[in-house]
Legacy VTK file of the C-alpha trace (Angstrom):
# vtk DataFile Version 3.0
C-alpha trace
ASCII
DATASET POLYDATA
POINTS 492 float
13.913 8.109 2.343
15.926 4.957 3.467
16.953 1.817 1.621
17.854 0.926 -1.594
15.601 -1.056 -4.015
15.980 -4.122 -2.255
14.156 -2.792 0.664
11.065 -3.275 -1.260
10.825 -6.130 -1.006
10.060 -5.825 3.189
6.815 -4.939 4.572
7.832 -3.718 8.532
4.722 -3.485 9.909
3.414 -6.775 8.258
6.296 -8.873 9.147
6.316 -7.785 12.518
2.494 -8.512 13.043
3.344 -12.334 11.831
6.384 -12.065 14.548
3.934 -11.455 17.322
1.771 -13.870 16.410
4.912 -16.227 16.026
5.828 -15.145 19.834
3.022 -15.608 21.279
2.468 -12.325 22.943
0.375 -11.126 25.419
-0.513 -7.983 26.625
-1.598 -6.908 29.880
-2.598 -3.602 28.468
-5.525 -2.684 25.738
-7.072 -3.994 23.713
-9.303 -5.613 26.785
-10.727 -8.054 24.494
-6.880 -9.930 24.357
-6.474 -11.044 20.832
-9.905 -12.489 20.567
-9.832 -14.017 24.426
-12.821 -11.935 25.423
-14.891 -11.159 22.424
-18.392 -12.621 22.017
-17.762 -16.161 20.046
-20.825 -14.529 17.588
-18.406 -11.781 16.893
-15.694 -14.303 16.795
-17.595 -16.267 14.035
-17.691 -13.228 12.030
-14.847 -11.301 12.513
-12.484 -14.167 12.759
-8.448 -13.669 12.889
-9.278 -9.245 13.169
-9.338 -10.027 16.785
-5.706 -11.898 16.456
-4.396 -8.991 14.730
-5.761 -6.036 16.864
-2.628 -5.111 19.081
-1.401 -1.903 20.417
0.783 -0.335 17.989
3.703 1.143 20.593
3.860 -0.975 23.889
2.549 -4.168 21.673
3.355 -4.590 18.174
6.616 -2.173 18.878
8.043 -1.857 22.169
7.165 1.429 24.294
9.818 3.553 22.643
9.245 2.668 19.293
12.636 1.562 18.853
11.951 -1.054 16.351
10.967 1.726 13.946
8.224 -0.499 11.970
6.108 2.597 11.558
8.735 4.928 10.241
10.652 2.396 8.376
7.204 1.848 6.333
6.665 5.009 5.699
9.967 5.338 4.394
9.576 2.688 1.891
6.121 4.273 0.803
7.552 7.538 0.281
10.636 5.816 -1.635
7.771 3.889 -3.736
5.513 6.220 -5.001
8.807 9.153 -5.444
8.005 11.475 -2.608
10.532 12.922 -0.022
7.902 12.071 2.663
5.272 9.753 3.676
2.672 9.812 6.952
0.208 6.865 7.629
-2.951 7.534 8.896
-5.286 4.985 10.812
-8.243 7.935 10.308
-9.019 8.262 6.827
-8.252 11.153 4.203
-10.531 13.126 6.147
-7.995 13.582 9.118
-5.215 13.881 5.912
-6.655 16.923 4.397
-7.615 18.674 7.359
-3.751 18.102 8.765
-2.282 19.559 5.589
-5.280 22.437 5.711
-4.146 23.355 9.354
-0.353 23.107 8.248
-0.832 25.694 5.332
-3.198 28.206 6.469
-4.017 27.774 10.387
-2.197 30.873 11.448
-4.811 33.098 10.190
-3.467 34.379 6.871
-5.413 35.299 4.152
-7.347 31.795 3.711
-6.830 29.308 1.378
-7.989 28.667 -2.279
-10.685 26.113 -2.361
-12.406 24.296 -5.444
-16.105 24.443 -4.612
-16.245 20.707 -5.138
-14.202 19.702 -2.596
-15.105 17.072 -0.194
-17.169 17.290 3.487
-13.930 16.915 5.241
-12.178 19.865 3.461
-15.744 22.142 5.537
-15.094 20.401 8.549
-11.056 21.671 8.215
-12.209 25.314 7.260
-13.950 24.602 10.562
-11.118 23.554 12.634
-8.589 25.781 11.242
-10.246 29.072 11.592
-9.896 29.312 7.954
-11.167 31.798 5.461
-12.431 29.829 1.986
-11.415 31.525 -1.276
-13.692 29.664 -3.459
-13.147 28.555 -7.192
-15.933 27.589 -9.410
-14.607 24.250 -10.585
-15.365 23.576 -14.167
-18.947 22.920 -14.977
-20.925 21.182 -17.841
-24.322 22.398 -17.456
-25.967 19.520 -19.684
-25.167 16.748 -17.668
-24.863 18.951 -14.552
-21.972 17.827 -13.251
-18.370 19.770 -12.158
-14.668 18.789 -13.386
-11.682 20.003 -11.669
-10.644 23.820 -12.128
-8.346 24.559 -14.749
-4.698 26.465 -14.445
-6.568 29.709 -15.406
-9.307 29.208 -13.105
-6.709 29.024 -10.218
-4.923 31.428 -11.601
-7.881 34.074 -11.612
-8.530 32.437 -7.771
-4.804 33.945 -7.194
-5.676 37.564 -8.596
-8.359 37.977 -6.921
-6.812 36.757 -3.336
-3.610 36.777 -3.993
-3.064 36.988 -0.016
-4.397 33.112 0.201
-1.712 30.930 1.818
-1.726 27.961 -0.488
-4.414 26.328 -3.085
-6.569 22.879 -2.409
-8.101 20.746 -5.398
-9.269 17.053 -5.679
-8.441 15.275 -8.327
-9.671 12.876 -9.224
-13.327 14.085 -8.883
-15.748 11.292 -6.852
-16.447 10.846 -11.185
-12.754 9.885 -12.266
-12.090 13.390 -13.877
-8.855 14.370 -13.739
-6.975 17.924 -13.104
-4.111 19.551 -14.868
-2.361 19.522 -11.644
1.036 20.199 -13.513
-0.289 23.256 -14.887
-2.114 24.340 -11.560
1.227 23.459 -9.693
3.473 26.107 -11.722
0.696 28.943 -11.513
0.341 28.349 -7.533
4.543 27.839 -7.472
4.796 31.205 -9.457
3.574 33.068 -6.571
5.726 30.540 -3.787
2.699 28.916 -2.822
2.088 25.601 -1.867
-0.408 22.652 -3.773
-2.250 20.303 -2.051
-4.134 18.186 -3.624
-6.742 15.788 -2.063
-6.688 12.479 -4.216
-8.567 10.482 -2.536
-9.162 8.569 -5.086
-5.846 8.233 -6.802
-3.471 5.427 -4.429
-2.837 3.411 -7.475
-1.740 6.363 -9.609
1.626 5.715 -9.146
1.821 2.364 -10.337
0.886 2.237 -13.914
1.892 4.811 -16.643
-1.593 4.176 -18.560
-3.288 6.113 -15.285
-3.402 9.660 -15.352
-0.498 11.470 -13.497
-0.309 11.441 -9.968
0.495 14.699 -7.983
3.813 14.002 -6.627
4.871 13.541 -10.407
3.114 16.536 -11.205
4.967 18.809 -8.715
1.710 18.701 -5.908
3.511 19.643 -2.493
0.703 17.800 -0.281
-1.246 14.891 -2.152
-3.356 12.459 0.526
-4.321 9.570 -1.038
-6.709 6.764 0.578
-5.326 3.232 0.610
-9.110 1.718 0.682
-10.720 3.387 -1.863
-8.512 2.396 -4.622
-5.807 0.189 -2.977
-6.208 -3.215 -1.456
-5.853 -1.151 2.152
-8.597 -1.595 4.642
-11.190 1.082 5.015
-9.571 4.319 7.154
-5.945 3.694 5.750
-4.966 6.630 4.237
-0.974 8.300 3.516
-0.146 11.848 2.832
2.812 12.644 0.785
5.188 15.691 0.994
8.061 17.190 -1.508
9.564 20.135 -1.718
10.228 23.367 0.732
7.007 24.857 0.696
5.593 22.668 3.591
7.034 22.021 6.841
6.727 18.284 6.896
7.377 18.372 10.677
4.541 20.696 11.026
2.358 18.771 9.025
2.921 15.584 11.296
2.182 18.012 14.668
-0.902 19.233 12.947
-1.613 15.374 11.948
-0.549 14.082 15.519
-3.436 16.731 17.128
-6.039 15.134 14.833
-4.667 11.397 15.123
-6.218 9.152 17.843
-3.455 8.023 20.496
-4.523 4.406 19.582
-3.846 3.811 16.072
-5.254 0.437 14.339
-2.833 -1.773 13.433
-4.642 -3.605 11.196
-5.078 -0.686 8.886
-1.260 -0.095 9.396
-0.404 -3.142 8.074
-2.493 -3.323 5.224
-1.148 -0.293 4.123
2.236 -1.695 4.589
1.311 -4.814 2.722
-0.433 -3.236 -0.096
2.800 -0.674 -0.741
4.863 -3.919 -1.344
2.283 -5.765 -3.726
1.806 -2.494 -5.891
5.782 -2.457 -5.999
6.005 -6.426 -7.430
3.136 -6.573 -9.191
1.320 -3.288 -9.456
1.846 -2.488 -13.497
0.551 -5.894 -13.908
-2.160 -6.168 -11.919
-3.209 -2.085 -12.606
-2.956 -3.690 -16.176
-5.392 -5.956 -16.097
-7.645 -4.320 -14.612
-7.922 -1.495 -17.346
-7.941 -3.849 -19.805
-10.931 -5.595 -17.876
-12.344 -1.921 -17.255
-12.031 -1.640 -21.406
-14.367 -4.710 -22.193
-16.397 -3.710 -19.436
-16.870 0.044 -21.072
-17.876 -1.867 -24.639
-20.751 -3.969 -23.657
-22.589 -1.559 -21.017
-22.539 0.465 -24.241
-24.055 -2.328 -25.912
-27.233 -2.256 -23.451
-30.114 -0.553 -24.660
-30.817 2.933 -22.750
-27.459 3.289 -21.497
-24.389 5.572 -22.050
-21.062 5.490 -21.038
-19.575 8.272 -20.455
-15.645 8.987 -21.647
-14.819 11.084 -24.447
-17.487 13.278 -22.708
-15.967 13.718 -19.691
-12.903 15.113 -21.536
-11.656 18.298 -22.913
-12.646 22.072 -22.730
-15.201 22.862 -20.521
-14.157 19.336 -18.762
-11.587 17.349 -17.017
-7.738 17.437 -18.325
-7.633 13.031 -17.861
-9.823 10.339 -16.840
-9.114 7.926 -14.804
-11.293 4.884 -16.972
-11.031 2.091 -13.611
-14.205 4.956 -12.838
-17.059 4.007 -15.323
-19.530 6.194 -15.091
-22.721 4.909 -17.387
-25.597 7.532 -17.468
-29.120 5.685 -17.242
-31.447 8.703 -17.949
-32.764 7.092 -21.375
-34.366 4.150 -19.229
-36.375 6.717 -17.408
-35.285 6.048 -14.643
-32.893 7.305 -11.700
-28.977 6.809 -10.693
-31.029 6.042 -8.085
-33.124 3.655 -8.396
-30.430 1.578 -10.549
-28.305 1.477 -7.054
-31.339 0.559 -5.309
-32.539 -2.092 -7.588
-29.653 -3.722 -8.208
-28.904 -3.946 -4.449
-31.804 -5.696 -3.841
-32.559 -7.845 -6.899
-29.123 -8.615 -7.607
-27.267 -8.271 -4.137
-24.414 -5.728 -5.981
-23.650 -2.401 -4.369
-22.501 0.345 -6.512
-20.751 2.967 -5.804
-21.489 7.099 -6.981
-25.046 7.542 -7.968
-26.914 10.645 -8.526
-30.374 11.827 -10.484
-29.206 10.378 -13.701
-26.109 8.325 -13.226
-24.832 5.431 -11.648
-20.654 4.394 -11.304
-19.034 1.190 -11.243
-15.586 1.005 -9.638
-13.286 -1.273 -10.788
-10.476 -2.330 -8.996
-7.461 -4.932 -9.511
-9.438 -7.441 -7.382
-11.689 -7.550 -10.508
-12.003 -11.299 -12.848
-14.269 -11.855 -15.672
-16.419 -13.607 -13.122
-17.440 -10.419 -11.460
-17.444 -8.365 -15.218
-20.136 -10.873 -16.109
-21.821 -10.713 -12.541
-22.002 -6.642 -13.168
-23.046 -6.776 -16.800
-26.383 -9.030 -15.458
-27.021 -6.726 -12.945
-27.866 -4.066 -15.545
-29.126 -5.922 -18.080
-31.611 -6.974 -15.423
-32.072 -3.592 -14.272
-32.513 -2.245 -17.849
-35.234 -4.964 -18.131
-37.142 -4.049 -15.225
-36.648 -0.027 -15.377
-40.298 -0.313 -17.302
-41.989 -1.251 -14.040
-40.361 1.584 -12.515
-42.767 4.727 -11.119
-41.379 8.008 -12.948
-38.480 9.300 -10.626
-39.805 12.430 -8.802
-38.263 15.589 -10.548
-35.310 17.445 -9.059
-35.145 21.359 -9.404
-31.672 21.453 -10.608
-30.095 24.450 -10.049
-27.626 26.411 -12.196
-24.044 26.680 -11.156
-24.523 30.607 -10.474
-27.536 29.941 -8.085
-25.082 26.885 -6.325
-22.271 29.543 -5.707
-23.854 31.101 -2.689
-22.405 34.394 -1.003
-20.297 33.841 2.329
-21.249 35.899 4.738
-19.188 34.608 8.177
-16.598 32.164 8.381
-17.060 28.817 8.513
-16.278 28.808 11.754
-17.970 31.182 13.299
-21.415 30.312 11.665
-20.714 26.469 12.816
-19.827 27.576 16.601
-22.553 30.496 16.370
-23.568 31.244 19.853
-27.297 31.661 18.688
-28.501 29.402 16.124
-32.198 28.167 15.120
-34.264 25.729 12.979
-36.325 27.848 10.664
-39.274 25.877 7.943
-37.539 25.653 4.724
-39.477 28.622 2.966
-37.748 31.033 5.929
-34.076 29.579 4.756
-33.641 31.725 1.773
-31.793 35.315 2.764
-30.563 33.750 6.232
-26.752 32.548 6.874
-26.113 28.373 6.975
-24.880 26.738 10.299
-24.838 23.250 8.770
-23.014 21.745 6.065
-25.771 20.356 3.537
-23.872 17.743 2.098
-25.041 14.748 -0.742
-23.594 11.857 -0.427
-22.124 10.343 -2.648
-20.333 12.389 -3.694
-20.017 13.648 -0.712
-19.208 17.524 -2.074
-21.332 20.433 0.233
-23.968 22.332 -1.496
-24.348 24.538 1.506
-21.170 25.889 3.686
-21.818 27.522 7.143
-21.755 30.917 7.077
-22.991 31.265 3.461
-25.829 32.625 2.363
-28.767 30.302 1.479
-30.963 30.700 -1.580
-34.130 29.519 -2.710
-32.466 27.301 -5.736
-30.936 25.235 -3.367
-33.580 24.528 -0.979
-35.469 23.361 -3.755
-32.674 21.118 -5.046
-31.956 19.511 -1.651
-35.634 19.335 -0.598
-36.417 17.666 -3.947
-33.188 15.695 -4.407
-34.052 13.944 -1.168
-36.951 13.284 -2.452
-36.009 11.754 -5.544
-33.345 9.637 -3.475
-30.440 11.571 -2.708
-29.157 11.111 0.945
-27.889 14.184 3.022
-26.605 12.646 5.993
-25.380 15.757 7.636
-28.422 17.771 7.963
-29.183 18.325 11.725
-33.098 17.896 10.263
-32.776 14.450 8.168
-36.217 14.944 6.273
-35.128 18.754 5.420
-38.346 20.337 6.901
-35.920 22.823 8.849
-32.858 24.209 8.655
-30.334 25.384 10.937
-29.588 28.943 10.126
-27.581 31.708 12.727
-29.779 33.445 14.851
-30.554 37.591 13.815
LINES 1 493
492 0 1 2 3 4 5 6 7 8 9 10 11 12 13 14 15 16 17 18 19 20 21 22 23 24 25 26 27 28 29 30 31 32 33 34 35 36 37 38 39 40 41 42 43 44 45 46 47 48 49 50 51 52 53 54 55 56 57 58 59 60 61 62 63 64 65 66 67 68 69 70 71 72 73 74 75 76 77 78 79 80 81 82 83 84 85 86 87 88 89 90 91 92 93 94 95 96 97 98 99 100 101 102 103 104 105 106 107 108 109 110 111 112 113 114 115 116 117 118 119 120 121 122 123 124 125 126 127 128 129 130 131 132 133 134 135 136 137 138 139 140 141 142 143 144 145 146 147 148 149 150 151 152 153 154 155 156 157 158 159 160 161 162 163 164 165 166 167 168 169 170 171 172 173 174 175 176 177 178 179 180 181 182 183 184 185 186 187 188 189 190 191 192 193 194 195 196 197 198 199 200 201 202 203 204 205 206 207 208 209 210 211 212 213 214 215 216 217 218 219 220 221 222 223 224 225 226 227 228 229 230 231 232 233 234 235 236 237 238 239 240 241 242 243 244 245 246 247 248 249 250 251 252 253 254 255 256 257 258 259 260 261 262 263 264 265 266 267 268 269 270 271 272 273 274 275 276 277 278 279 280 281 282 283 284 285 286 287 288 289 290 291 292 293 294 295 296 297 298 299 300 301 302 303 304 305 306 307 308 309 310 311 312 313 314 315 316 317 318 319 320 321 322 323 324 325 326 327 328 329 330 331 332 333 334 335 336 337 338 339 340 341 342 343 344 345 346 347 348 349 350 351 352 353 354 355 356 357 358 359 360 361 362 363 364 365 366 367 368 369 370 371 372 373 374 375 376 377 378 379 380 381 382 383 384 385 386 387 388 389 390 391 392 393 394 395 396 397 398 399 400 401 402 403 404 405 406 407 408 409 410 411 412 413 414 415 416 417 418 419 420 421 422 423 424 425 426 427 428 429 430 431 432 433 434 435 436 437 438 439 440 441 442 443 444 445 446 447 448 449 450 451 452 453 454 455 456 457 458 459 460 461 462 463 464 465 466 467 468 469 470 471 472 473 474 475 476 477 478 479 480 481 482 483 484 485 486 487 488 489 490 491
């Protein structure tokens, strides 16, 4: 880390974007459309000063060297910000984040890595890249409301006995739902055995910044934690930072493994709003985090006062649950209407021109954010009492075969990535998947957590769940068959 306090108050990459603008630069190099120059004036009319802003990063915004040191500088100041000993930007989303830190812990073909089973798409796809074996832990379930909450300590600490050869553990926290891990207590179980944590939080940027939050994983002794910027930052979409401590992780290695992932031309745009959005959270951050929960408080009281609709909280805590709750997430559970997560999202995208975020069969989420007023409290609060109104009209949502969480913990069979790069492979009808071995990540989304794995062993329970949960609504944007009729199994 570099810089005293005082430092904070700089944003490098920021300030040096205004400098070129203040120059008057131009490049003969990429990007061909030259600050706007070239583009379509359509695109112009829409996209507006992004053109302006989209420079090369080294041999634009910094010269060919580097030797202005705006990228590392800002990464300094994040890691000084937030408490780490290291921070790495990354133009390609916590996706690239997680499967860099995968790769860093257990690429050399070790004895695989512990894995929560609801861990996101991207954590497959670095299984996939990294050769790696899965040692899978059944995350924490609540069978009512069927829904999962991070593992507990002695849930990773069974994971350990049973494969105690893994090279280091992987959770998310917070879940896609705003439940929260005991990452302290899963830190000192996986550090008992000199094994690294990483923890994919996603959805945790503004932990840091506000004590009423639950506890971020660099305060709770994480190693890894990769955090995305635009999820619950003020960062443009793709901006994402991972952040090291300790001497479990090579932090140099983790940058080559990063670096192999990373495109050669990062966007600077994203750069800099990371940049910027380090330095606001630093000024104003407790205040702003503030009001927010406070908005997120009112909000929480009068869904509850809407006929046919729950919001979830004191539920989604406890034994059996999650450890915290992050409460910007408010998850309301619609099932009393009669109707669908759904069809809420879909109404209320239509009628009322709001998206929503997370919705499955029964509930829908509503993520707030600092950028949140009582304007849009009162703008979301319509939207449902409208939808409440009209969820009479509503046809009966079509029934999904939910399955129980033994029939969701399939049997692995091959590797991830040997099933994936299989060098036979077919599309079988749906009633021939049961009893053959997955070469296709069957994912939902949202959440975006895989129900089926390559190289595991498909069952009947979830066919039926995917075939029907499309169906119903659900989206599974990864299938290689979109409608489901097939599915692409390894060849006997």
């Amino acid at each position: 880390m570099s810089g005293d306090r005082k430092d904070q108050e700089r944003a490098p990459l920021l300030d040096a974007l205004a400098d070129y603008h203040r120059q008057d630069r131009y490049g003969f190099s990429p990007p061909g459309h030259r600050q706007g120059r070239g583009a379509d004036p359509r695109a112009l009319d829409v996209l507006g000063d992004a053109y302006r802003s989209d420079v090369l990063a080294t041999g634009g915004l910094d010269d060919r060297l580097a030797r202005n040191n705006y990228l590392s500088d800002a990464e300094d100041l994040m890691a000084e910000a937030v408490g780490a000993e290291h921070a790495f930007f990354s133009t390609c989303g916590s996706s690239l984040s997680v499967k860099a830190a995968m790769m860093a812990v257990a690429g050399h073909g070790s004895g695989g890595l512990l894995l929560s089973r609801d861990s996101h798409k991207s954590v497959v796809a670095g299984l996939i890249f990294g050769g790696i074996q899965p040692r899978w832990v059944t995350p924490q379930w609540d069978a009512e409301r069927h829904m999962s909450h991070p593992p507990s300590p002695e849930q990773i600490r069974e994971g350990w006995e049973k494969h105690p050869d893994a090279a280091g553990a992987l959770i998310v926290s917070p879940s896609p739902y705003g439940t929260c891990a005991d990452i302290e207590g899963i830190a000192e179980v996986c550090h008992e055995r000199g094994k690294p944590l990483i923890v994919d939080e996603a959805w945790g940027a503004h932990l840091p910044f506000h004590d009423d939050l639950p506890t971020w994983a660099m305060k709770a002794d994480a190693d890894v934690c990769v955090v995305s910027v635009h999820k619950m930052g003020a960062g443009f979409e793709q901006g994402s930072v991972f952040h090291t401590q300790g001497d479990l992780i090579d932090f140099a290695h983790l940058s080559t493994c990063a670096d192999l992932l990373m495109t050669t031309s990062p966007n600077v745009l994203v750069y800099s709003g990371i940049d910027a959005w380090r330095r606001q959270m630093v000024e104003r951050g407790e205040k702003l985090l503030g009001d927010a929960l406070d908005l997120s408080r009112q909000l929480r009281e009068r869904l509850s006062q809407i006929p046919g609709l729950q919001v979830l909280e004191d539920e989604l805590l406890g034994h059996e649950a999650s450890h915290d709750l992050d409460r910007l997430q408010i998850l309301v559970d619609v099932s009393e209407t009669g109707a669908s997560g759904y069809q809420f999202a879909d109404w209320i995208r239509e009628h009322c021109r709001v998206d929503m975020g997370l919705s499955d069969h029964r509930r829908i989420m509503a993520t707030m954010s600092m950028a949140d007023s009582a304007e849009t409290a009162d703008r979301l609060i319509r939207a449902f009492e409208a939808c409440v109104a009209a969820a009479d009209g509503f046809d009966p949502p079509p029934p999904i075969r939910l399955p129980s969480p033994d029939e969701l913990q399939l049997e692995s069979r091959m590797s991830p990535r040997d099933a994936f790069f299989a060098e036979k492979v077919e599309d079988v009808p749906a009633a021939q998947a049961p009893g053959r071995i997955a070469a296709e990540q069957l994912t939902p989304y949202p959440p975006g957590i895989p129900v089926v794995v390559p190289g595991e062993l498909i069952d009947d329970a979830v066919v039926d769940y995917l075939r029907s949960g499309l169906a119903a609504g659900m989206a599974v944007p990864d299938a290689t068959d979109p409608k489901l009729d097939t599915f692409r199994v390894v060849a006997r």
